[in-house]
N, C-alpha and C positions, 0 to 999 in steps of 0.2 A: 504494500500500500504506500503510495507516494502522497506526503502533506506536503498543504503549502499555509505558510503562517504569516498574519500583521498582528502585532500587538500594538501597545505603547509605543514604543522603541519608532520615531518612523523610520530611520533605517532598515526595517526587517521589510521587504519588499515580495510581492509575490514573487518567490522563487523556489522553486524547490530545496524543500527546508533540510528533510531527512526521509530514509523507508521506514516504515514502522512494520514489525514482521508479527507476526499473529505470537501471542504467550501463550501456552498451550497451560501453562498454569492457572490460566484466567476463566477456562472454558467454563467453570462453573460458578463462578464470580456472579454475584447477586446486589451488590452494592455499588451504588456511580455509575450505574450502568447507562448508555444511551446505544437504543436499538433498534437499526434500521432491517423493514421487514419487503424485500421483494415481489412478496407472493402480494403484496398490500397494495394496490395501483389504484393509481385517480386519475386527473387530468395530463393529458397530452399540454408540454409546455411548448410555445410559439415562439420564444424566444427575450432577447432584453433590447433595450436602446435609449436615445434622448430625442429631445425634441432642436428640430433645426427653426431655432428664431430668427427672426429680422438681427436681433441684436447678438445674437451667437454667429448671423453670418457677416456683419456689419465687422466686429471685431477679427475675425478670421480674414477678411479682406486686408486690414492693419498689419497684418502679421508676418515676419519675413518669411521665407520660405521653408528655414528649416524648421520650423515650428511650427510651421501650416502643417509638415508632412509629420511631425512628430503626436499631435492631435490626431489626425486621421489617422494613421496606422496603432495609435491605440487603441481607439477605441471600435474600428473597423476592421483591421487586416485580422482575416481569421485565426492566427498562431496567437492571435494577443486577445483584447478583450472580446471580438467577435459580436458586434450590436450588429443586429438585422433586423431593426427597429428604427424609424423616427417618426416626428410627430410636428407635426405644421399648420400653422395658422389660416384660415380660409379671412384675408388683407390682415390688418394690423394687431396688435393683442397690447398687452402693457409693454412687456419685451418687444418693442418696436421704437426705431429713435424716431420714429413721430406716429401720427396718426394717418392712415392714409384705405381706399378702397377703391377695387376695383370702376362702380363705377357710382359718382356723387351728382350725376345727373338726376334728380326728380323728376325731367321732361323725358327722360328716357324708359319709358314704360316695356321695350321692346326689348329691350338691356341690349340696344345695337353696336354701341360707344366701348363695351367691358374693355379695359385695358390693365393686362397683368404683369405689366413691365415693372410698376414697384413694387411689388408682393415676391420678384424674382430676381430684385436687384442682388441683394447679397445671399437670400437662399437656396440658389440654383448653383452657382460656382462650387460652393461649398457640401452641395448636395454631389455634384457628379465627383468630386475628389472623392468623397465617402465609399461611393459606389465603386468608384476602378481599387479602392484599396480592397474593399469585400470582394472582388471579384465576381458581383451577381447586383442586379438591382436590389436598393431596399425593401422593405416592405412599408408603406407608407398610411400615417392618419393624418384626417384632415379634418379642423373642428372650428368651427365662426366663432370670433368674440360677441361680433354682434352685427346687425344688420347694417346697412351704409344709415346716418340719420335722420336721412328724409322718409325712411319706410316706420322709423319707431315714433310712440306714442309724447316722447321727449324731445323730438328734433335734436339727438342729441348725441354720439357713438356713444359717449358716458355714461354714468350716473345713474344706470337701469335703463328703466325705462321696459315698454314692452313690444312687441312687433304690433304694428294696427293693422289686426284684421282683412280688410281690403288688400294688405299688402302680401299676403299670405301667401298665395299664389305665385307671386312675382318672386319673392325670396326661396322659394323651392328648387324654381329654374333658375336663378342665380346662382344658388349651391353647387346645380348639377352643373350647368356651365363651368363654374370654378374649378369643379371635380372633374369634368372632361378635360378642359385643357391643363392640368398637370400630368393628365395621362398622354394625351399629345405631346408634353415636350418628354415622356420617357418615364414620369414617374411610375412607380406600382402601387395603386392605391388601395389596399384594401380593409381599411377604418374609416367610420366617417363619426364624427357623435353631431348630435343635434344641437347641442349650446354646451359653450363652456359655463363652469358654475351659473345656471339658473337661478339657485338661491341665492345670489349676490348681488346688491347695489357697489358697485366699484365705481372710484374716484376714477379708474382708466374704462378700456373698453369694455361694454357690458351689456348685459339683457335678461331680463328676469321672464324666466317662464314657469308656473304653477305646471302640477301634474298634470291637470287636466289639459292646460296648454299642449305641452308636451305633445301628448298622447293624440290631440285633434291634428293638430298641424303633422303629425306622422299620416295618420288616418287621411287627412281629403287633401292632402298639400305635398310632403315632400317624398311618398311612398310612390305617389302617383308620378311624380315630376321622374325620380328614378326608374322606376318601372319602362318610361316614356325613354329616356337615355340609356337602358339597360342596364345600368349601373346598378341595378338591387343583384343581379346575375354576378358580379364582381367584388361587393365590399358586403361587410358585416355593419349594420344600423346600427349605432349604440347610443343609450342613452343616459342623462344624469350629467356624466363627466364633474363630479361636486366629490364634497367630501364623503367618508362612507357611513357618519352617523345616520344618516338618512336614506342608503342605498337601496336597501330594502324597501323603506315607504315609497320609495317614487318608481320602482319594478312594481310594484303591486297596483299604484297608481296607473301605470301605461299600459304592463300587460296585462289588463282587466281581463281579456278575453282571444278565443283562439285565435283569430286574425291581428291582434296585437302580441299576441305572443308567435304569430309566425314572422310577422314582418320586425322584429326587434332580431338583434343576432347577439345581444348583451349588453352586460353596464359594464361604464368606466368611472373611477374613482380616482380623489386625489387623499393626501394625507392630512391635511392643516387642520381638524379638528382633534385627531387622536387616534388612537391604534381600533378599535372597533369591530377588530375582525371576525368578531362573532356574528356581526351585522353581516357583512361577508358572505358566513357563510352558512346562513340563514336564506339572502338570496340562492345561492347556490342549491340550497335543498328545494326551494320554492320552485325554481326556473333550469330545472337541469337540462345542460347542453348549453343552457345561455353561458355566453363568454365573460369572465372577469377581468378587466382590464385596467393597471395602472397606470395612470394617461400624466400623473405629475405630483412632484415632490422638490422640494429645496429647501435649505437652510435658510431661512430668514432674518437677515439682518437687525430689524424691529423686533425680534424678536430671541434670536441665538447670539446675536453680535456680530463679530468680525472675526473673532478668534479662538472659534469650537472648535478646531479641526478633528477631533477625538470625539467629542457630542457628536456632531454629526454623523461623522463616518458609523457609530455603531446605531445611531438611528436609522441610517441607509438600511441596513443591516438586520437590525431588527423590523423594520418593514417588510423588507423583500422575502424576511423569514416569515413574518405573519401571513401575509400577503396570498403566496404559494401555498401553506400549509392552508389556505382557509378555500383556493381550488381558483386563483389568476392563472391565467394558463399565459399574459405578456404583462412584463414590466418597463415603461417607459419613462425615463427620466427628464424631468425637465430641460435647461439649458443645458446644451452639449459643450457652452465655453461663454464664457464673460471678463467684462477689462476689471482693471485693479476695483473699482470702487464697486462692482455686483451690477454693472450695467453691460451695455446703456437702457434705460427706461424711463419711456417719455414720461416716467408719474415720480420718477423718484424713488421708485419699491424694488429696493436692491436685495439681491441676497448672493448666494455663493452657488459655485458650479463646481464641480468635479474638475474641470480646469481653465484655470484662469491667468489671464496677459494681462500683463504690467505694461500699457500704451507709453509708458515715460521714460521706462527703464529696459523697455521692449526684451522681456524676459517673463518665460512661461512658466508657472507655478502650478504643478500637480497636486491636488488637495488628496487629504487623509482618505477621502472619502472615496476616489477614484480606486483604490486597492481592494479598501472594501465591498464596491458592488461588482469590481474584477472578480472578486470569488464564487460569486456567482455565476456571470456569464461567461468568462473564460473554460468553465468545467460543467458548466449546465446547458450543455447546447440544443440550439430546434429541435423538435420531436422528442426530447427527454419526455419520460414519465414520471411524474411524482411517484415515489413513494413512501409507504409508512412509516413513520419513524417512533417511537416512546423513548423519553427521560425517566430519570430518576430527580431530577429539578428542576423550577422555572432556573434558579438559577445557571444553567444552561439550558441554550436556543438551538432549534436543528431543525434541518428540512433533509433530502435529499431524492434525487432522482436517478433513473437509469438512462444512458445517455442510449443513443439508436445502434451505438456499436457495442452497447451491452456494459460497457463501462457505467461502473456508480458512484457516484459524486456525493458526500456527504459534507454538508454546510455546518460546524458548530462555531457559536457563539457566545464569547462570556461578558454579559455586560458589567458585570460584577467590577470591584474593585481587589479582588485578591486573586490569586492562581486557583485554576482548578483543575481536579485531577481526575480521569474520568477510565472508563473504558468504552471502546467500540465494538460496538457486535455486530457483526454480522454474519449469517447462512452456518451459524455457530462460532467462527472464526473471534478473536479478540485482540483486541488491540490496547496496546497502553497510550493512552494521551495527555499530555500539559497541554493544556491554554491561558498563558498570563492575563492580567487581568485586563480588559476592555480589549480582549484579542479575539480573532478569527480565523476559521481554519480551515480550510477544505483537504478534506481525503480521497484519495480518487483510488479505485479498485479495479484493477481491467478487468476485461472480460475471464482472462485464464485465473482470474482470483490473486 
């Protein structure tokens, strides 16, 4: 069994730490035990990734080259983190250095005028580098802040607001339209959600939509509008895209009924209220087959500070372990890169990325955090299957999967502040394990054991 360990220490870098060879003294070992069970299968995992901002590609355009390539093949070149994942904005979002849409004609009812040249100024360059490093197209979602302002109840991209009615129609085949032409210029789209946080009046861009909203404007508006571009044939619907205290109420909300529960393909979720994962996976019992997806996460400024590197990274961490274990079958990360101060963001709502440029000092900073969601996706690849896992304490966290070449990955996690000392089992086999304290682990088991 080969481990790979971050602790404390950040010098300890994803690397092949040491083999751990099975203790055949351990085999009956009944204490500290964490035990992952093959025979035990749930969801087919889809994979990990970030989201490609205005403002992640704004700063990547800044950037000299060898930092450009050093970003990308992190987090894309399959030997390294391997994201085959992103997630992008349908026009501007807060992470936008301004506000801008397709199209702010009101006299254009025909949407003759759409023009997507700044919605692809900085995330297209940035997109196709990603892509030659993966060697495959991405798999791509595409999610509106909010309607252009002449369609909302506020005249306003801001501050809520809700779509009016009459416009309803008009903003379905806007979507599609949007949604077509990223597929024209090459993207792979197959996510779409219906609104970012609904439940949110935001100072940036926004739009408030009730369940029932939701659920109507799916029903006689943007089912039909996809239908009509074949697009329902290609992407998965998802809805919600909010935090997960509520994920449940608003599936149950939408998918009242069989034609809402065919035309939906899942919920997306973000993390800013708390861990909830019972909520999770509660939907999941409710809507099986429906897809769970993590559409966004980050350290927030206003709120973590400036210098968690250690907070964060095992929040990462313990998310992505909740997350999984409660049956997400993709995890998608916010910004994939931001400059020194957590921007740029036309509202000022900075927070932190997995990595981030120094525009002054023009010198690229790999946060703590970047390690820790590598242990995931670096050893948890496409088509993995969850499986079971039991502790012996919350004080240790674990998920693990079977990768498609049979290899099994297992994720622990000590959030704890002391060492701890564990054993791993598995198909009887035992292993002796350290994880210092606010450390992480991945074990990886080939197929021949």
């Amino acid at each position: 069994m080969i481990t790979y360990i971050t602790g404390m220490d950040r010098d300890q870098k994803i690397t092949e730490r040491k083999i751990i060879r099975a203790d055949e003294s351990l085999r009956n070992a009944e204490m500290n035990l964490v035990t992952v069970y093959p025979q035990a299968r749930f969801q087919t995992i889809r994979g990990f990734g970030g989201a490609f901002t205005d403002a992640a590609g704004y700063v990547y355009s800044r950037m000299d080259e060898k930092d450009r390539q050093d970003v990308i093949r992190t987090y894309f070149d399959p030997s390294e983190m391997g994201y085959a994942w992103g997630r992008t904005s349908i026009d501007s979002c807060d992470f936008s250095t301004e506000m801008y849409a397709a199209d702010n004609d009101p006299e254009d009812i025909g949407l003759e005028h759409m023009d997507y040249a700044r919605g692809e100024k900085y995330i297209l360059p940035m997109l196709r580098d990603a892509e030659k490093a993966a060697g495959h197209p991405l798999q791509m979602m595409l999610t509106p802040w909010t309607p252009p302002a002449w369609m909302k109840t506020n005249g306003s991209r801001v501050h809520g607001g809700s779509l009016r009615p009459e416009f309803a129609p008009l903003w379905a085949e806007y979507i599609c339209r949007y949604a077509l032409h990223c597929i024209e210029t090459g993207m792979d789209v197959r996510l779409l959600s219906v609104q970012n946080e609904p439940n949110a009046v935001q100072t940036w861009d926004s739009c408030v939509y009730t369940g029932e909203q939701e659920r109507e404007f799916i029903r006689r508006h943007l089912l039909p509008a996809l239908q009509r571009s074949g697009l329902d044939r290609r992407l998965d619907l998802l809805i919600w895209d909010h935090n997960k205290e509520r994920a449940q109420d608003r599936a149950l909300e939408v998918m009242n009924d069989d034609f809402m529960k065919a035309a939906v393909g899942g919920v997306a979720f973000h993390w800013y209220a708390g861990d909830h994962f019972e909520n999770l996976e509660m939907t999941a019992r409710s809507f099986p087959g429906k897809r769970l997806v993590f559409t966004e996460g980050c350290v927030e400024h206003s709120i973590w500070g400036t210098g968690a590197e250690l907070t964060g990274a095992v929040k990462y961490a313990h998310e992505y372990i909740g997350d999984l274990n409660a049956g997400a079958d993709t995890l998608i990360d916010w910004n994939l890169l931001l400059d020194e101060k957590g921007g740029p963001n036309h509202v000022g709502n900075y927070c932190d990325a997995p990595m981030m440029y120094d525009t002054a000092e023009r010198r690229l900073h790999k946060k703590l955090s970047l390690d820790y969601i590598g242990h995931f996706s670096r050893h948890i690849r496409p088509g993995a299957v969850r499986l079971g896992v039991s502790r012996f304490s919350d004080r240790i966290e674990a998920t693990a999967a079977q990768n498609p070449d049979g290899s099994v990955a297992a994720v622990l996690l000590n959030p704890g502040k002391t060492e701890e000392r564990l054993t791993l089992r598995i198909e009887g086999n035992c292993y002796p394990v350290s994880l210092p304290a606010g450390g992480i682990m991945t074990c990886v088991l080939n197929a021949e054991g």
